[in-house]
Every structure is written in C-alpha cells, then in structure tokens.
N, C-alpha and C positions, 0 to 999 in steps of 0.2 A: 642374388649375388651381390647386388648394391649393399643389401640390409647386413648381408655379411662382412662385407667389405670396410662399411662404417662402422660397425662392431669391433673389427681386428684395429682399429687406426685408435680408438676408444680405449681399448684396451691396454694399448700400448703407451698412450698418454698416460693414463695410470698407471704402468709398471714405470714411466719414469720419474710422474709424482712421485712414485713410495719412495725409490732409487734414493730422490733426492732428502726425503723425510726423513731417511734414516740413514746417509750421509750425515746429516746434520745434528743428528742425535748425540755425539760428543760434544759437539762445541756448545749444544745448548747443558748438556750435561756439566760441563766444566764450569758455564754461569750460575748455576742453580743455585751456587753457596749463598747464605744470608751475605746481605751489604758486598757484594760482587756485584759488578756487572763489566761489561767490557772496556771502558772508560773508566771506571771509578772503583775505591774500596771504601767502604763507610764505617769509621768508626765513633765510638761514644763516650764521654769526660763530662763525667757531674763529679764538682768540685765546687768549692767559697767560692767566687767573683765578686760578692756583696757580703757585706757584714765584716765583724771584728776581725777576722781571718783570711780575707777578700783577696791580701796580698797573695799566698801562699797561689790560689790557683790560679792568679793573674797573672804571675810569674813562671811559673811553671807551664801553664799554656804556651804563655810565649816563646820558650825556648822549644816546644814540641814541634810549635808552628812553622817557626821559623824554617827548622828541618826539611818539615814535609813539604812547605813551599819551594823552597832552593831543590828537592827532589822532584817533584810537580814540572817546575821549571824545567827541567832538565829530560823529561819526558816520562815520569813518572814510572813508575814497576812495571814492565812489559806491556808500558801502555795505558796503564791504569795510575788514576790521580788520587792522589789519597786525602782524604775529606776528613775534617775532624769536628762533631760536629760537640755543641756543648751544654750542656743545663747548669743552672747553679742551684746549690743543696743547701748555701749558706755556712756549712759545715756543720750540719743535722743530719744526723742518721734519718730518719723519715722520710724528710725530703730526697735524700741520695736512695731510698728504695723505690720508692715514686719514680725517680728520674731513669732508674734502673730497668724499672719496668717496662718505662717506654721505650726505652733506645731497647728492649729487647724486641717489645712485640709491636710499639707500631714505626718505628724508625728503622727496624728490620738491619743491626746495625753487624758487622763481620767481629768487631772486637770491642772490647773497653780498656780504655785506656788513661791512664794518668790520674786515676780517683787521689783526690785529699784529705785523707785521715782514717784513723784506724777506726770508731762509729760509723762513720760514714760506709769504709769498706768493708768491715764488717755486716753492716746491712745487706750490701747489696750480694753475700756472699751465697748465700741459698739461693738469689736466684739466677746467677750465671752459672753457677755451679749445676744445676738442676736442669736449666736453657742447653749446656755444655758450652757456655762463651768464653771464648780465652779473654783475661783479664790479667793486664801485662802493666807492669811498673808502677804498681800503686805506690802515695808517696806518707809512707807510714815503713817504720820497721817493726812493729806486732808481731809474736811467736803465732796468735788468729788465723794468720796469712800466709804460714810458715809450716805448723805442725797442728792435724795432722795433713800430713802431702797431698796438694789438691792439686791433680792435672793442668786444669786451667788456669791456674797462676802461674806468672813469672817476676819474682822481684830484681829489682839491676840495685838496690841500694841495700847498704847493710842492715843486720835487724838492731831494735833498739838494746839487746845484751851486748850485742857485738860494740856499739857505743858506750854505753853504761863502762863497762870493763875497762873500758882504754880511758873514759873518765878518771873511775876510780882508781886505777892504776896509777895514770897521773900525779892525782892528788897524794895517796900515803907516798909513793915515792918524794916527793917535796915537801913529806914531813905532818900534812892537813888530815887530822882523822877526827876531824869535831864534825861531824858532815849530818846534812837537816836535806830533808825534800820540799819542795813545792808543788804540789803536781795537780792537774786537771782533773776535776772528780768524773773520769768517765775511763771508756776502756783503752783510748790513747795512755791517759796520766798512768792508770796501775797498769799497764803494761810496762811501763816506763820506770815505775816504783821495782815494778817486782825485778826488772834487769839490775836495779843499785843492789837491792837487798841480795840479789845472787852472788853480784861482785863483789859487798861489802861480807857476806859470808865465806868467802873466798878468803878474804884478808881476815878473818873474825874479828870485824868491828861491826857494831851497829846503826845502826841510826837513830843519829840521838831526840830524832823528834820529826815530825810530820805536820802539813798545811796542804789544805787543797782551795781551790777555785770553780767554780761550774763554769762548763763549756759558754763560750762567748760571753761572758760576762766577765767588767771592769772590777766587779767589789773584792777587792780583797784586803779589805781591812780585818776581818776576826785572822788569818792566815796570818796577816804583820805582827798582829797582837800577840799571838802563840807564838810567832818563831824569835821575837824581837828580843822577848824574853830570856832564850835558850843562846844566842848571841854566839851561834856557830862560825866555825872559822872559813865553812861553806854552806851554801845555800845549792845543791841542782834542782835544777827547773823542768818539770814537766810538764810545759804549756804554752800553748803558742803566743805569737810576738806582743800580742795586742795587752794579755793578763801580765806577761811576764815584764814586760815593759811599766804596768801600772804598780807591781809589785817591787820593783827595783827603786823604782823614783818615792814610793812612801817608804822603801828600810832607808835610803840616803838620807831623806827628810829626819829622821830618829838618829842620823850619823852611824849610820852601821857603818862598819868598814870592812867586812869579811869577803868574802868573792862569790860570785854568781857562775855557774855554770849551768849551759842549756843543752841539749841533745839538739839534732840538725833541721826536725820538724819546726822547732820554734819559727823558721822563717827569720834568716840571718838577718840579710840589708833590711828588712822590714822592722826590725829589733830596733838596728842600729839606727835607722830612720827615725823611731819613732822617739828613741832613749835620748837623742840628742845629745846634750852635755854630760848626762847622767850613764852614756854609751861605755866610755874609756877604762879596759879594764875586764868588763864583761868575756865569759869566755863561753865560747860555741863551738862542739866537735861539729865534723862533715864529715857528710859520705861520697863527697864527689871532690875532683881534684882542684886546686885554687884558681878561681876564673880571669886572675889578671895576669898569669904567667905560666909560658909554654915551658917554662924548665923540664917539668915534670911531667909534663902530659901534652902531647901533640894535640890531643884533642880541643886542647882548650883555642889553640891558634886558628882549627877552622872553626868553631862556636866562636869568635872573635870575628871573623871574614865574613860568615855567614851572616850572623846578627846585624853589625853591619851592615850590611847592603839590603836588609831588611828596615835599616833605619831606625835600629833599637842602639842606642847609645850604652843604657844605663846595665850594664852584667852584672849577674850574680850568681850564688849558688844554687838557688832553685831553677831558674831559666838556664840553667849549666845542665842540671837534673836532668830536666824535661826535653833537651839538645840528645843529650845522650839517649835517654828512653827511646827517643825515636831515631835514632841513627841506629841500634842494637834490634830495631823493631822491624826498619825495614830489609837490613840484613836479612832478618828473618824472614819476610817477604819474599827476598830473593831466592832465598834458599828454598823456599817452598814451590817457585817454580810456575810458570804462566798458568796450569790450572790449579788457582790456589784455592782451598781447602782449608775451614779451620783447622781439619786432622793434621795436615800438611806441613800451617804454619805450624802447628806447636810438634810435629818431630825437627822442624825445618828451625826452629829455635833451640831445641835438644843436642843439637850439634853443632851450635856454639861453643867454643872453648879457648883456652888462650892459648893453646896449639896451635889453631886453625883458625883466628883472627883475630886481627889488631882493630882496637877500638881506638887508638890512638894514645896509648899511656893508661887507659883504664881497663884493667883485665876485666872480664866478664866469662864466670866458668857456666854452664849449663849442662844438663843430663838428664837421663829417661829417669834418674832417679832424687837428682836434683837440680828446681827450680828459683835456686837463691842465689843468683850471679852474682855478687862481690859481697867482701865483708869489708873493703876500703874503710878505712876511718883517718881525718887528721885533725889537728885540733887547729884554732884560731883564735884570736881574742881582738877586741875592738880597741883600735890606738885613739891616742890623743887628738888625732883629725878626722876622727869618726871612721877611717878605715880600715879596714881588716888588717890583718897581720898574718902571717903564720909561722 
C-alpha cells in the first residue's frame, strides 16, 4: 500500500511537470526566431566605417542609432531592445559577404539592416535571400535590389532611375543638353549610367562622352583628361564623395566652368566637407527631405530633438536616412506584434501605407507586392558658405 501510494504521489508530480512543459511551449515557441530573445532583437550593418567611403556609414549608422536608442530608452518594442550590431566592409563587396555571413550564422542576427552600396548589397544578396533574412533599407538605389521582387528586401529611398530622371529633367528644362558621365567603374556607377542613358533616351539626347573611376580609389586623372576635352556644359557623377570630390577640384584646376551634378549616394555633407571652397555650386539630388527644416516634413523636427539629446550636433542627409530607416522599421516591429517573426515582420511592413501611417512628412507606400517605399527625390546645390540650399 505504501509502495503504492509513493507511486500515485510520483505520478502526479509528473503529470504536473509535463502540465507545465507544455504550458510553456508557446512562449518558448515565440522566442525561437533568429536574434529574438525576450529582452532583445539583434540586428546586422556591414557598411564603410573606414576607408574612402567611411563617411557614408558613419553617418548613416548614426541616425539609425540614434532612433533605436531614444526607442530602447523608452522601453523598447514589447519589451525588447533593439541592438544593432556592425562590421565594416570598407565598401568592398567581399568583405560585406564575409561580414554577411557571419551576422547570419554565427551572430544568429533577426534582420540586416542599413548595408552601404550596391557591390556591397549586391554581394550579400544570395545569401539573406537563401538564409530567408529580411534586409531592409539598403542605402543604394540599384534596379539589383528592386527587379526581380525579392521578399526580403524593403527599400524606404528612391531608386537611382527614379533620381537620374528628375536630374535630367532638370537639366534640358534650363536649356543644358551637352551632358558627359563620371561614374564608378563597378555596379553602383552602371547602374547609375544606365538610369541617365534611360532618361537621356526619354529626351533623345545622348551622352556626349563617358569617364570612370575604380571603387575607392583617388586617381582620376585619365577620367579629367577624357572629359576635359569634350568641355560639357555638365558633368553627372556616379561616385561617392571621396573620387567625386578629387575629380571636381582637378577640372577647376583646368578652369572648367560647367556644373557638377551627383545622385544622393555620393554622401552630401561629406562632398561638401571634403570640396571646401571648390563646394559652391555643386548640385546633389536627395531622397530624403531637407534636415534643417520642418517646413516640409515633421520628421525632420524630431530627427532634430532626438539627435540632439544624443549629442550629435552635426545633421545631415544621410544620418536623416538612417533616422527614418529605423523609425519605418520599428513601426514594423510594432505591427508585427509581441511574438515577432521574421514572417511577421515582413507582412507587418506590407501594411505600411500612406493611408495608415504618417511618417511625419515622408510618405512610405509598401505592399505584398511592392517593396520600394518612396520615390521622393529633391534637388540641392552647395552655397557660397558651404551649405546646402534647396
């Protein structure tokens, strides 16, 4: 009777183990996702920090950061803090598949976010695409990234045709159809070529002449030699701050006088930083609204408050980017709901729209069948005191 009796007590200790084993089975179910855990969401950003191009993701970081801290701060997405964690690629496709790698398989990461360049993203694109990792606001506008429709992307900035066009629209409108390239010999520059040559087919003018540069690299002397020649009434630039900044200060050196226009990857302030005196005049379209006034966009007043009190003085367009990227992201967060899912997140960004949320002056359209939230574009040019204009 004893032997029995400690049997039935045994028993029943067991039945309320299991009870509780599989109570528990959702909640652990709902932590299971990659880079979830109950405190945290982990995500992954290889981009420059070092080298010619260094500015672009140092800047762009910063306005991501800023966000998710002021959100962190505040108690984060149902609880959950959001980590961003970062590698630098230098702005080398090689190295960003490398870094791709890791933040897949050993940094176990929930998203990627904020990559710097179209090599770069490019690279890493077989294998989030493959992993199934959402890979949200890459800071490139590449058709690559665009067509054909890959689930796990979401772009918030326009692509570079969508630029190009409002360039060159610009330009014949004020009469300028002498127009030459400069572009990056890699798959940023001809993606960049091939959006003129669409919009310069549009108007059927051509392009009266071409100049490239290899990625991170100063030399562009045969490029001056060739275009200096042809003595275009413009010059557009496809190439970031560091080449395009060395190419402006040797045509002024030959007294060229014709105009400079760059698409919005070049890395604005970092242009204007770098151009100094040689700045004034220079013209740079954007995809994001202008960062020193809320006329037009609310957003830009709390990317001001925020920054701020992060004790980032210095704004700009890219740190504007990178504000928005993750303000639009964790939206999506929300929407995805306390057991978040990558599935989740990315219906949970699908239904974004400028119906059903203000981003604060910057529309943001998304859908199950597209994921290229804004075609915004406005132009700029560098004044006399080195600052923007618009």
């Amino acid at each position: 009777m004893k032997n029995f009796s400690s049997l039935r007590r045994k028993t029943a200790f067991s039945s309320i183990l299991l009870a509780l084993a599989v109570a528990c089975l959702p909640a652990a179910s709902a932590l299971a996702e990659s880079g979830v855990t109950e405190h945290k969401i982990i995500l992954g950003q290889s981009a420059a920090f070092s080298g010619p191009a260094a500015q672009l993701g140092i800047q762009l970081h910063a306005g991501a950061k800023a966000y998710f801290d002021y959100i962190n701060l505040t108690g984060g997405v149902f609880g959950r803090k959001i980590e961003l964690l970062r590698r630098d690629d230098k702005y080398e496709a090689e190295i960003a598949a490398v870094n791709t790698k890791a933040f897949i398989e050993n940094d176990d990461v929930f998203a990627l976010f904020a990559y710097v360049g179209t090599p770069t993203s490019n690279a890493a694109l077989p294998l989030f695409t493959q992993a199934k990792v959402p890979f949200f606001a890459p800071f490139t506008g590449a058709q690559s990234l665009r067509e054909p429709f890959n689930r796990q992307i979401f772009n918030i900035r326009a692509s570079y045709f969508d630029e190009t066009e409002h360039l060159v629209d610009r330009l014949v409108n004020t009469g300028l159809k002498n127009i030459a390239v400069f572009y990056q010999n890699d798959a940023y520059g001809k993606a960049g070529l091939a959006g003129v040559e669409r919009a310069l087919k549009k108007k059927e003018l051509p392009i009266i002449d071409t100049a490239t540069v290899e990625r991170n690299s100063l030399d562009v002397s045969k490029a001056v030699e060739k275009l200096i020649a042809k003595r275009p009434d413009v010059i557009i630039q496809i190439s970031a701050y560091s080449s395009c900044a060395a190419f402006i200060k040797e045509m002024r050196k030959l007294e060229y006088t014709g105009q400079f226009y760059n698409v919005s990857f070049v890395g604005s302030q970092a242009l204007a930083d770098t151009l100094g005196k040689d700045g004034p005049g220079v013209v740079i379209s954007q995809v994001v609204p202008f960062p020193w006034s809320i006329a037009n966009a609310m957003v830009v007043g709390e990317y001001t408050k925020i920054m701020n009190k992060a004790g980032i003085k210095d704004l700009n367009f890219s740190s504007l980017e990178g504000f928005i990227a993750a303000k639009v992201f964790v939206e999506g967060l929300r929407r995805a709901g306390q057991n978040l899912t990558r599935e989740k997140l990315i219906a949970a960004l699908e239904s974004i729209n400028v119906k059903n949320y203000d981003a604060g002056g910057f529309d943001i359209n998304f859908s199950p069948s597209n994921h290229n939230g804004s075609r915004y574009v406005d132009m700029t040019i560098i004044g006399k005191d080195g600052r923007f204009k618009n």
